[in-house]
N, C-alpha and C positions, 0 to 999 in steps of 0.2 A: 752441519745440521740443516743450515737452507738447501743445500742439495739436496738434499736427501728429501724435505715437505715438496722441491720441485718435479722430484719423480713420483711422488707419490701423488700429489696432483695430477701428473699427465697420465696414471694410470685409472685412476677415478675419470677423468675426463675419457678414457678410451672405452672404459668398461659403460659407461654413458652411451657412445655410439653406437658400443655393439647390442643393446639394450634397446635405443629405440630402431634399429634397422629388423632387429627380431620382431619387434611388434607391426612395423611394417608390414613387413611380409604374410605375417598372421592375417592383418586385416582386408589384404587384396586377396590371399587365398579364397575368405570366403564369402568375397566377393564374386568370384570365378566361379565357386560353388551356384552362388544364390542365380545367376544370370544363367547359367547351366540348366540346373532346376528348374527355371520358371520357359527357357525355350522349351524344353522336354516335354511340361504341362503344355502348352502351346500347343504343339503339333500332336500331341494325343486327343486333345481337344478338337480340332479341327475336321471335318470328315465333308467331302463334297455330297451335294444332297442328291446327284444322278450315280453316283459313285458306289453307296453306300446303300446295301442290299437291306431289301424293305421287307424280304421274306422271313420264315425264322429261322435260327440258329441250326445249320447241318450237324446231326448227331453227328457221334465220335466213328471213325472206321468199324464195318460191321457190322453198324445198326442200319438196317434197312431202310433205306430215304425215303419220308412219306412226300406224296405229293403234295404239291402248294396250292391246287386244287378242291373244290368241294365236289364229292361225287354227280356224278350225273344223275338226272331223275328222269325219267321216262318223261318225252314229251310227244307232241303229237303226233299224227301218222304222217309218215313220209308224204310230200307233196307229188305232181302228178307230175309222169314220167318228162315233161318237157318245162320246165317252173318259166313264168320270164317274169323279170323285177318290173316293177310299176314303171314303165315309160316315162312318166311324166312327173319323177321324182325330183322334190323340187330342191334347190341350190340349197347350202348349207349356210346361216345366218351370217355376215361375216363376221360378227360378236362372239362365234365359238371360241371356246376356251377351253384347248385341250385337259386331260389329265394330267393331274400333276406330274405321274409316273415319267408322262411323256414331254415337260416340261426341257428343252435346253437347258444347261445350265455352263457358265464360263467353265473352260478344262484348268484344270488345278495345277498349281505350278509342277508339283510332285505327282502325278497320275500314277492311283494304286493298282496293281492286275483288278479282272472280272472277278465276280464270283463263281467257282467252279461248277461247271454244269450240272445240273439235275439232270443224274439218270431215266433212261424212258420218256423223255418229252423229247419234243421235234424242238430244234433249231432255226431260227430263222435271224436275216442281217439285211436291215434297209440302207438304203440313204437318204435323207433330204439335206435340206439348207438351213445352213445355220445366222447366225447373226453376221460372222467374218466370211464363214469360207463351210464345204459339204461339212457335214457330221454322218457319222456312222453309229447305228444303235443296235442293239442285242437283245433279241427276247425267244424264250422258252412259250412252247401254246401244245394244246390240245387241238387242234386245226379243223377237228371235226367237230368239235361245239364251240368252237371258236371262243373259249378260256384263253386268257392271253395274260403271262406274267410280265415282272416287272421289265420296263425298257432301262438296260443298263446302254450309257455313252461310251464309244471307246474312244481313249481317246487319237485323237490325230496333231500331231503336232502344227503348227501355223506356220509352216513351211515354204506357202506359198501364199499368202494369204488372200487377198481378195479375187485373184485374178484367176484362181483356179476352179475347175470344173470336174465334177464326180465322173468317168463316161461308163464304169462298169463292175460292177462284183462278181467276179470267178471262179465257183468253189475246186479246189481238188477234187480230184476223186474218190476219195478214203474221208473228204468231209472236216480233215483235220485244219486244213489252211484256206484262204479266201486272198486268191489277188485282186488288189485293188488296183483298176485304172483309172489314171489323172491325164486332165487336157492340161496345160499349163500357157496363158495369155494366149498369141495366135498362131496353136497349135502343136506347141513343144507336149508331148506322151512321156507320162513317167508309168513306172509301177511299184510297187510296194505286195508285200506281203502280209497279210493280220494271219496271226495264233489266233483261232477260235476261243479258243477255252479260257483263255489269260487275256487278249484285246491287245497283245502287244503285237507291235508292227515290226519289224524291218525291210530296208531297203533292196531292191532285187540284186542288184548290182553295185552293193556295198554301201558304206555309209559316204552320203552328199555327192552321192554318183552321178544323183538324178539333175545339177547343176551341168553335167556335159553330157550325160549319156542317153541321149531321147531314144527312146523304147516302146513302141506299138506290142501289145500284148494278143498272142495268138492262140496259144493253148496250153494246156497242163498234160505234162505225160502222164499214162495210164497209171504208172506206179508212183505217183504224188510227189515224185523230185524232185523235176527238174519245170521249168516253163520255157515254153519258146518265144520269141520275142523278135520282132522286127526293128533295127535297127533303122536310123534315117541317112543320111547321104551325107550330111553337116557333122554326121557324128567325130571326133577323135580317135575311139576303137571301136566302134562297131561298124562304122560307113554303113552302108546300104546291103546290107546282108540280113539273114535270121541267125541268130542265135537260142543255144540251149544252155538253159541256166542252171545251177544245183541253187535250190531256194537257201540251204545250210553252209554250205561253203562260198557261193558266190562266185565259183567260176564257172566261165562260161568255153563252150566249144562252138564253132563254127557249122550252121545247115549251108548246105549248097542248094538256099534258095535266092534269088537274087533280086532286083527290085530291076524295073525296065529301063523309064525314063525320068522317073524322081518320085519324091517321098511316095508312100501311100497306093501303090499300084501292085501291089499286091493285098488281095483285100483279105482276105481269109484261109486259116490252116485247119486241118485235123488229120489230131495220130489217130493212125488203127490202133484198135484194142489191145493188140499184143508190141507195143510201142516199137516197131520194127521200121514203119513206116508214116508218111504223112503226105496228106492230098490239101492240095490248094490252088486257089487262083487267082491269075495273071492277065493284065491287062495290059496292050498299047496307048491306053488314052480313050477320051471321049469318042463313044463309037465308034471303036478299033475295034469290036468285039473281045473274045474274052478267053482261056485257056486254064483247063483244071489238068494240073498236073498230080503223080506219083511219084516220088521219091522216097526212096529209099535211106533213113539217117545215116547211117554211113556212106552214104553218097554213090553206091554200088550202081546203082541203077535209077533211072528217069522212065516216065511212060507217059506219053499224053491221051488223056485217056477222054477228053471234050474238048470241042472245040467250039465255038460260035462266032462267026466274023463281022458283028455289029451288037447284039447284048450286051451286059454287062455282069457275072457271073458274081455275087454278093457274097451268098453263105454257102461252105463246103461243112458237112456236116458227115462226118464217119459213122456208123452205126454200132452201139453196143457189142451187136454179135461178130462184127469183122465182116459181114458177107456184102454191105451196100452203102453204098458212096448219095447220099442227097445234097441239092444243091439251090438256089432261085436266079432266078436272073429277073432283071426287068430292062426296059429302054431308056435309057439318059434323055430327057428331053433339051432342048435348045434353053430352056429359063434356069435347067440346072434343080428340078425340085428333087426337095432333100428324101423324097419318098413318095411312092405310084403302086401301084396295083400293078404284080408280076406274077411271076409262075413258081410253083415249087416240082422239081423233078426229084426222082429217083433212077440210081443204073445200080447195076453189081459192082462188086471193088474193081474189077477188072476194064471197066466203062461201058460194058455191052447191055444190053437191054435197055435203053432209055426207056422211061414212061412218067410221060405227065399223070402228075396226080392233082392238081388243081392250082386254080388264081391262088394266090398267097401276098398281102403286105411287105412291100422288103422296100431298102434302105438305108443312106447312111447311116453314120452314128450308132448301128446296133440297137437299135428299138423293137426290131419287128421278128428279132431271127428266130425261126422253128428249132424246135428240139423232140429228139428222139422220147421215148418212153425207154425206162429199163430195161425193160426184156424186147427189145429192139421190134414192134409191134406196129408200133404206130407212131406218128409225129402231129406232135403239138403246134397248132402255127395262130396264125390273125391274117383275117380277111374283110376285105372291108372295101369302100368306095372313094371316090376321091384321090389328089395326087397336088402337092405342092409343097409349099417350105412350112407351112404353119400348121399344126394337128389341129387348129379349130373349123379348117372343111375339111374334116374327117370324118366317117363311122364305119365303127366297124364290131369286128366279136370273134369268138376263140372258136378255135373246130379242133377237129381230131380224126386223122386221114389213117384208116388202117392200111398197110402198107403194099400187102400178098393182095387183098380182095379192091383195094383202090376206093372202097366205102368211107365216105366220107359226112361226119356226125358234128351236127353245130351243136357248143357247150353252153353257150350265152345267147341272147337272144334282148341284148338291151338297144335300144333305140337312140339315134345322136350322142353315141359315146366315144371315147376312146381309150380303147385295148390296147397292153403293151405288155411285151416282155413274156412269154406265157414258161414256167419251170414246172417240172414235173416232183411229185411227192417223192421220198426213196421208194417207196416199197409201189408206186406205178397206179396207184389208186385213184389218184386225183390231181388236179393242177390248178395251179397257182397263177396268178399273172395281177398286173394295177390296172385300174381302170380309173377312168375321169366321166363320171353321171350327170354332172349340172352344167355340161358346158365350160368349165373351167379345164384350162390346159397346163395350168403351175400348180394345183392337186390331185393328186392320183389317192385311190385307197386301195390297200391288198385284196384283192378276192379269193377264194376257194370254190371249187369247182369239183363233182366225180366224175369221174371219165362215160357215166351212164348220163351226164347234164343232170344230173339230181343234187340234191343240197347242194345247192348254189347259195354263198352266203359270204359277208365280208372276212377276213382275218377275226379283226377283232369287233365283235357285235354290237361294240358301245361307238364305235366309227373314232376313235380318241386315236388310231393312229393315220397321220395323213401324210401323206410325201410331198414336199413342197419340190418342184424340179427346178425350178430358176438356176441352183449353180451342179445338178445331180440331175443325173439321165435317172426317172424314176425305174428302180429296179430292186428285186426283192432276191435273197438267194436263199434256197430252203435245205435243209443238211439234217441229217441223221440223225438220231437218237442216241446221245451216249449209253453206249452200256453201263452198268452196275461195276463199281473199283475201279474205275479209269476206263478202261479197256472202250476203246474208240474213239476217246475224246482225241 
């Protein structure tokens, strides 16, 4: 009989255990639960305040997207055929307080895509400086009445953090991607890639490539694949060669261009139209003069098509239609300035016909370079006075050189300023470029321009977008209009 209360004691004591180990586990369960939950809330909550589109809700697929605009209302009559802004327009208080729109704000540990573009509005993609390191922003405008929507941040990861330098935004040709150029500390070139439409980036040459593989950024093939890229001499796998990259896959094929005597001597590429070919130029050194070459991408064939045995040949610029090869040169002086007062030329593809078409701005660092118009007509350039390392003895202003008739038409007409960067509209109407009005050389503001110098007037009309350049070559890239259901974005 006591055996028997003994077992049945030890079974009461077991069923005991198994009693409180179920209740256990009950009460961590919804524990696991409640912490669940309330992280969930958390990040639903959450929404960064440059992040998160200020516009209103995009109808469902279908419904025709209204603009975020308020119509236009007849305003005065167009001003007289040559406009010029008040000369003596005075400095901006330094107490300005941008818009909030355009407000920085810290990149969110989780950075969500853009909001997907509004059909029929132009595109455009600054840079300035941000509090750590460049920032890149995104805004939709009506450019001709200078409507300017919200600035969305994209974001950039902290990569590199203070030491880095913006030196360029490159759109494709189809409008869809934007390579970004990076200086990194004393002179290390990276590139990256931004999705328009979404603000995500990737790296040209893979991920965390850009820690060995320093990359000068040279062109975008005509059919928006591939980018070409100069390689430095330090490299691991690129040494001192050009390379052509698939922006999607990330490999890359070998150009048979080659670098002379070290980094950076060869200064500029461009593909022909029909991506067959690319012209570029080569330099000995410091007043060694200078050499544009044609080559052929599959290496078939080389043509020297300029020569200059003391200049310095900057920008090689291929023309829209395939037919004409433009270029500038200016003289290196002995102090080294980072920028002078040189020449813009034009020859046929083939190098024959030179003919000067005027002084032109040119220059390190890619501040000054001309660009063609659309329909291969004219070139957009900056001319101006002065030559040394600092754009505060500068002035200058935007022209527009027709190409066949050599006429040459001033767009601006502002006094003690400086012009930079000048890009042309898609559709060839007008041009764009920053300028700096008050004397200051670390804000630039976007201008607009018609190719007739008529409606001359800022980007945005309220002046709330400004470019700070301290760690960003001030520069604006202007892209396309998405169509209606994706289609171009």
């Amino acid at each position: 009989m006591k055996r028997l209360l003994n077992v049945a004691g030890r079974l009461v004591g077991l069923l005991a255990l198994i009693a409180l180990a179920v209740a256990l586990a009950l009460t961590l369960g919804g524990l696991r639960r409640g912490t669940e939950l309330g992280a969930e809330l958390a990040f639903q909550s959450f929404r960064s305040p440059i992040e998160t589109p200020t516009q209103p809700p995009y109808p469902p697929p279908g419904t025709p997207t209204p603009s975020p605009y308020p119509p236009r209302t007849p305003g005065p009559p167009p001003p007289s055929p040559t406009p010029r802004p008040t000369p003596t327009r005075p400095p901006e208080p330094p107490t300005r307080t941008p818009t909030s729109i355009f407000t920085p704000a810290p990149p969110t540990p989780t950075p969500e895509p853009l909001p997907t573009l509004i059909a029929g509005l132009e595109t455009f993609l600054y840079a300035t400086t941000g509090e750590k390191y460049p920032e890149i922003y995104r805004i939709q405008a009506d450019p001709t009445s200078g409507m300017v929507g919200p600035a969305y941040r994209v974001h950039t990861a902290d990569l590199w953090h203070s030491r880095t330098y913006l030196e360029g935004l490159y759109p494709s040709p189809d409008g869809k991607r934007v390579t970004v150029a990076w200086v990194y500390g004393e002179g290390g070139n990276f590139v990256s890639i931004l999705d328009v439409n979404d603000g995500r980036f990737t790296q040209l040459l893979g991920k965390e490539a850009e820690t060995r593989q320093l990359a000068i950024f040279l062109d975008w093939s005509p059919d928006g694949n591939s980018v070409l890229v100069l390689g430095f001499s330090t490299n691991p796998d690129l040494g001192d060669s050009a390379w052509l990259v698939d922006v999607q896959t990330h490999e890359y094929r070998e150009v048979d261009i080659k670098q002379v005597s070290d980094p950076q001597r060869v200064f500029s590429a461009s593909f022909s139209p029909d991506g067959k070919a690319v012209a570029y130029a080569q330099t000995d050194g410091y007043r060694c003069g200078s050499k544009v070459w044609c080559l052929a991408v599959d290496g078939s064939d080389r043509q020297l098509l300029y020569e200059d045995l003391e200049l310095r040949v900057e920008d090689v610029l291929w023309s829209p239609d395939g037919s004409h090869i433009a270029f500038t040169q200016w003289r290196e002086t002995s102090d080294f300035d980072d920028f002078a007062l040189g020449e813009l030329w034009v020859m046929k593809a083939d190098g024959s016909e030179r003919r000067l078409l005027s002084p032109a701005m040119t220059g390190y660092y890619k501040k000054f370079v001309p660009v063609w118009s659309p329909n291969g007509r004219q070139i957009a350039f900056v001319k101006g006075s002065g030559s040394g390392k600092d754009l505060e003895g500068l002035s200058s202003n935007l022209y527009a050189v027709d190409v066949l008739s050599g006429k040459v038409s001033q767009l601006t007409h502002f006094q003690d300023a400086q012009v930079l960067g000048p890009i042309w509209s898609p559709d060839g109407s007008m041009v764009a470029f920053v300028a700096s009005l008050d004397g200051s050389t670390e804000q630039f503001e976007p201008w607009v321009v018609a190719t007739d110098a008529r409606d001359l007037h800022r980007l945005d009309e309220s002046a709330a977008l400004v470019m700070d350049s301290r760690r960003s070559n001030p520069t604006i890239a202007w892209l396309p209009a998405p169509l209606p259901g994706g289609e171009g974005q």
